[in-house]
N, C-alpha and C positions, 0 to 999 in steps of 0.2 A: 792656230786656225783662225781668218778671217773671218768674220760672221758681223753679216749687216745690225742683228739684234743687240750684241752686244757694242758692236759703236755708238746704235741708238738709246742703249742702257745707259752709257759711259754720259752719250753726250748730254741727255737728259737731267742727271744725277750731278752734273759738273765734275765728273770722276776721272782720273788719267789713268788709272788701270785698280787691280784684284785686292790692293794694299787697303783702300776706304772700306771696306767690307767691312761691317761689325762696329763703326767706329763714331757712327752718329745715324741718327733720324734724318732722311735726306728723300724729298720730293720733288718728282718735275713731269715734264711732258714731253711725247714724242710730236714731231709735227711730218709723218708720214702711215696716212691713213691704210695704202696698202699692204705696207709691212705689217700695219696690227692687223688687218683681218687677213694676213698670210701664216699667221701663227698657228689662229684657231679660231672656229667660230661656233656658235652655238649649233647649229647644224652640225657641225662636224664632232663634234662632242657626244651628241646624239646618237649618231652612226656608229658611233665606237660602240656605243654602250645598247645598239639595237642586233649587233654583226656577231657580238662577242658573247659568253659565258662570263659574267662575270659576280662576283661575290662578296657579299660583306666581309672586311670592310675596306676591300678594295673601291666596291662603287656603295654610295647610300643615299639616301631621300630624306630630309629634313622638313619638318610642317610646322609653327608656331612654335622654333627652338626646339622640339623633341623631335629623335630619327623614329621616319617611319618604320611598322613592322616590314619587311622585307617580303610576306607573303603576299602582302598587299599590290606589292610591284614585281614580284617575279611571279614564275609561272614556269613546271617543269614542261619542257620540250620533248615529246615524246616518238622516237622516228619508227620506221615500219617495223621494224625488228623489236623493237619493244622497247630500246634503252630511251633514258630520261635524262636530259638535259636539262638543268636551269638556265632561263634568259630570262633578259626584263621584259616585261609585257608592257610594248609602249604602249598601247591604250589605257592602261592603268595609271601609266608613268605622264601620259600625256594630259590625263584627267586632273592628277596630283599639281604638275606646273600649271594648268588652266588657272587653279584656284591659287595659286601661290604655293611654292617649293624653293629648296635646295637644293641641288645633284651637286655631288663629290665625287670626280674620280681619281682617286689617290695612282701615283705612279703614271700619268697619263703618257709617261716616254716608255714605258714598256708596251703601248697598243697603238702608239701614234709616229710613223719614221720622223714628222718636223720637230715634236716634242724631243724626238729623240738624237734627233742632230744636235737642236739645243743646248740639251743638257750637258750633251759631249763637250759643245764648245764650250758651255760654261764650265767645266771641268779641266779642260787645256789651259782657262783664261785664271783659274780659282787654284786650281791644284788642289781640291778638294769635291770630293762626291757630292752630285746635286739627284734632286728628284724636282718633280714637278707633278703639281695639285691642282686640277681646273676645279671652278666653282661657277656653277650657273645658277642664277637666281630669279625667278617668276616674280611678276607683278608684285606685290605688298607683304614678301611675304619675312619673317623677323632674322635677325641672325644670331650669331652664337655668344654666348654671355662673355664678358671679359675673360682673357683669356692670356698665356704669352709661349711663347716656344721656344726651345730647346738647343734652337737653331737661327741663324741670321735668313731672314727673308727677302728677295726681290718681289715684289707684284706688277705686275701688269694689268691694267685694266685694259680689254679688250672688247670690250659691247658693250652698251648703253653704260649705267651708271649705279654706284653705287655711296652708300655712306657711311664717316670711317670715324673713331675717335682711337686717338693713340697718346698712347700716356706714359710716364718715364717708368723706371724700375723699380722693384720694392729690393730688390738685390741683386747687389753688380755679376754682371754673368752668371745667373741660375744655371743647373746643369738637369738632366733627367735624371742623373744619379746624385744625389745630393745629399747633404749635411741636414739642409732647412727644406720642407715641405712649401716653401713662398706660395701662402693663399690669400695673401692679403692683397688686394690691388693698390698701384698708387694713387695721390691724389695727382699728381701733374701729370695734366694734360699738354700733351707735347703739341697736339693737330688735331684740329677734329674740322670735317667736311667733306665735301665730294668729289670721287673717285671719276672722272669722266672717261669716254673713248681715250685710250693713247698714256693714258697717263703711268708715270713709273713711280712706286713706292721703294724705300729700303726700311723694313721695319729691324734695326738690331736684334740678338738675343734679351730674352729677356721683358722686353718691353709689352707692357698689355697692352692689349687693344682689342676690337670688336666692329664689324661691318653688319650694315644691315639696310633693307631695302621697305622695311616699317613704314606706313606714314608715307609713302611715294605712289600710291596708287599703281594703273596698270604699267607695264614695262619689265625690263631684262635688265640682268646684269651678267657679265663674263667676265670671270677673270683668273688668271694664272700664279700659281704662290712659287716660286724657285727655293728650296728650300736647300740651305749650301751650312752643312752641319763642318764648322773648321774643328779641328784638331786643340786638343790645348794640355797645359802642364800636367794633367791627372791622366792623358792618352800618354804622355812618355811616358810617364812612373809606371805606368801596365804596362808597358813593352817590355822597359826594364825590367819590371817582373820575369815575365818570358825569358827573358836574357841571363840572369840569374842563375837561372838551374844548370847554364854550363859550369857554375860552381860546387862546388864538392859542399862548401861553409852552408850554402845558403839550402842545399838538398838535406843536410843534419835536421834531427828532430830539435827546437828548442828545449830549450833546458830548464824547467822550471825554480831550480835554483837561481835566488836573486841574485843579478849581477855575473851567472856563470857564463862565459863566454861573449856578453855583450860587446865588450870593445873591438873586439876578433871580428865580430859580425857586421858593428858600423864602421869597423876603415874597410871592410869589404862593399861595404855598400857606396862609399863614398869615392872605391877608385872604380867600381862599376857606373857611375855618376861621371866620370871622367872622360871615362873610356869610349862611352856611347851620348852624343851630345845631340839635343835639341833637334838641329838639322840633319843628323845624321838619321834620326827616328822618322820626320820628316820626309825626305829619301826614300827611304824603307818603306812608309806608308806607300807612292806611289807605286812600288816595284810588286807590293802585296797583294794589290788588287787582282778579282779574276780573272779571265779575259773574258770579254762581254760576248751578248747571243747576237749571233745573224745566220743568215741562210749562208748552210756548206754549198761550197763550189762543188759543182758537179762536170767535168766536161762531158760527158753525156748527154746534159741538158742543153751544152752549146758552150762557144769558145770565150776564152777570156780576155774583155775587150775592152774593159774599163776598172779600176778597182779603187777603193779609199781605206784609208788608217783608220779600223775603230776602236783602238784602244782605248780606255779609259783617261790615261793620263799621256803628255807627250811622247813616245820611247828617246829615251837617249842613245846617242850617237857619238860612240868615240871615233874615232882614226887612230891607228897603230901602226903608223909607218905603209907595209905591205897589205896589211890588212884594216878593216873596221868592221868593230861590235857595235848591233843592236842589241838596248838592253829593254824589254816592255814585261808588265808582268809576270814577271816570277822567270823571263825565259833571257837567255842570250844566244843571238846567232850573229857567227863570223862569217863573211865575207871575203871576197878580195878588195883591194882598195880601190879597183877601176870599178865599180859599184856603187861608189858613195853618190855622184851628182844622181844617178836614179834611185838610191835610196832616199837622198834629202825629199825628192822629189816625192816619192812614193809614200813616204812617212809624214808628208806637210799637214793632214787631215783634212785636204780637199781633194774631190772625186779627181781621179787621173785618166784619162781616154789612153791610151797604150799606143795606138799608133798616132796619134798627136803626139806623145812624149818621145818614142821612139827617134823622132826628128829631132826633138832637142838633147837628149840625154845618151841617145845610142838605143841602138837595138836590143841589145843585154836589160835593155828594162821591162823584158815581155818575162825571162828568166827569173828576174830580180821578183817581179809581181807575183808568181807564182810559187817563189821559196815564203814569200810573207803570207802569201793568204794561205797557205798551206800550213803553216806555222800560229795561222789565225792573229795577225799582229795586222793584217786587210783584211779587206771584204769584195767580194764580188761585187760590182757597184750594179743589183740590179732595179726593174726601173721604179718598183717601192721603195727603195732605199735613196734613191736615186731623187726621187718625187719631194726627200725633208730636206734636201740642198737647192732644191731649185728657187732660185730668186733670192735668196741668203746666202749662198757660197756659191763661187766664182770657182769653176776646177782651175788646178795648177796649170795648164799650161795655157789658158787662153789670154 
């Protein structure tokens, strides 16, 4: 999938594609002002979190480093009937940023379709599951003490400005499951300074660091964390686990007798090791994922006129002579093989207008649209969904 963001990721970062991820500390700038405020803007972050139900610690308020209590800012909704809703009570929340705050809304692609195109693309480009984390920050107000994560970070800064120090590791690739609790911060300072409009971070795993708007008096700051948690040697070893118990050896109780059975047990582990390799796990991962939420096609509500791919990761696409299989989470469906130029078509992950394609592909891709989004491998392209591709993806056939 084409996506304006991530060429302006790439070209920012001096990156030629998904392989730099993880592999250094690396800084730049975008010089296209209306991409950044087509992403998100404080306004629009706003709205999400004034429209919605939403709960700790999904969304939360931070004041002088400590999160606000929640009753502070929310406020139950109560409708004629009597039931009671949580919302944010912006006046509370708008008082809170007055004086200087924090807003966090964790998962901002599960309430936002642009967030949520993003992510997708950055998952087609990554081959690994992303989320995305806005952070808006009031006039003078502190940020969060040193800190590192779990996970390889993109940032975007997207409104006014912020300030950043980023420091090396205190150990190579930390994990949330871990050996060593790493509370120690490092001393090396890798960057330290400021986050303007435009600008693109990659902070590695691992790496501490801490943003804060202390000390800057009145003003805003926006910005978006990508958080793209890759896979690594202790995600196989747990598969292989799983994989395992197709074994009779490894289903046995051990034997507390020393030495009873050992050897038996590590050449079984070792041709299990063999058998299922690295990339194969890999693979797998993709094919494991759910299929992701959108609005069911209804033809009741009106004809299917437009559709796009939301699956998670790219679906593969064999040819078998007569036939070709799609393969996309967890599903396969066969085909005939006079289908394939409208499934390439249909499967590219940009929005498809159906009687535009039609013209180039054949008619059989009105059939074709409607075995996928039935199958949930498309989506009905309607015009919320529609609204996160606009000005960042370019539909397939234009």
């Amino acid at each position: 999938m084409e996506h304006q963001l991530i060429s302006a990721i790439e070209a920012a970062l001096g990156w030629s594609g998904a392989d730099e991820l993880g592999k250094g500390f690396v800084r730049g700038s975008m010089d296209d002002p209306a991409l950044v405020s087509r992403i998100l803007t404080p306004n629009r972050l706003l709205d999400i979190a004034m429209r919605r139900s939403l709960n700790r610690p999904q969304f939360r308020c931070f004041q002088k480093g400590e999160e606000v209590h929640p009753a502070i800012y929310y406020t139950d909704t109560v409708s004629p009937r009597g039931q009671s809703i949580p919302m944010v009570n912006v006046r509370s929340l708008g008082r809170l940023l007055g004086e200087g705050a924090t807003l966090i809304l964790d998962q901002a692609n599960v309430f936002d379709p642009t967030m949520e195109v993003t992510c997708r693309a950055l998952q087609w480009w990554s081959h690994e599951r992303v989320q995305v984390n806005a952070y808006l920050t009031t006039n003078d107000a502190s940020g969060f003490p040193l800190h590192w994560d779990d996970h390889d970070v993109v940032i975007i800064q997207l409104a006014g400005e912020k300030e950043w120090e980023v420091r090396g590791t205190s150990r190579k690739v930390p994990m949330y499951r871990d050996s060593d609790p790493n509370t120690t911060p490092s001393e090396e300072i890798v960057w330290a300074g400021m986050m303007r409009t435009g600008d693109v971070m990659h902070i590695p795993r691992g790496h501490w660091h801490q943003a804060t708007r202390n000390g800057h008096g009145s003003g805003k700051s926006l910005h978006v964390t990508f958080g793209i948690t890759k896979r690594t040697g202790a995600s196989w070893l747990a598969w292989l686990a799983d994989w395992s118990r197709e074994h009779e050896i490894f289903r046995q109780d051990l034997d507390r007798v020393q030495g009873s059975g050992t050897q038996a047990l590590a050449e079984a582990a070792t041709r299990l090791i063999g058998e299922r390799s690295p990339a194969e796990f890999l693979a797998a991962y993709e094919q494991a994922t759910t299929l992701p939420r959108h609005v069911p096609f209804l033809d009741i509500l009106g004809p299917l006129d437009a559709v796009v791919c939301t699956t998670h990761f790219p679906p593969q696409i064999r040819e078998n002579g007569e036939t070709v299989d799609v393969l996309a989470s967890g599903k396969k469906i066969t085909l005939a093989a006079k289908a394939v130029p409208a499934v390439r078509l249909l499967l590219s992950g940009r929005p498809v207008p159906l009687e535009q394609a039609a013209a180039v592909v054949g008619a059989e891709v009105a059939e074709v649209a409607e075995i996928l989004v039935k199958e949930e491998l498309c989506a009905a392209l309607t015009p919320e969904l529609s609204s996160g591709y606009t000005g960042l993806v370019t539909n397939a056939v234009s």
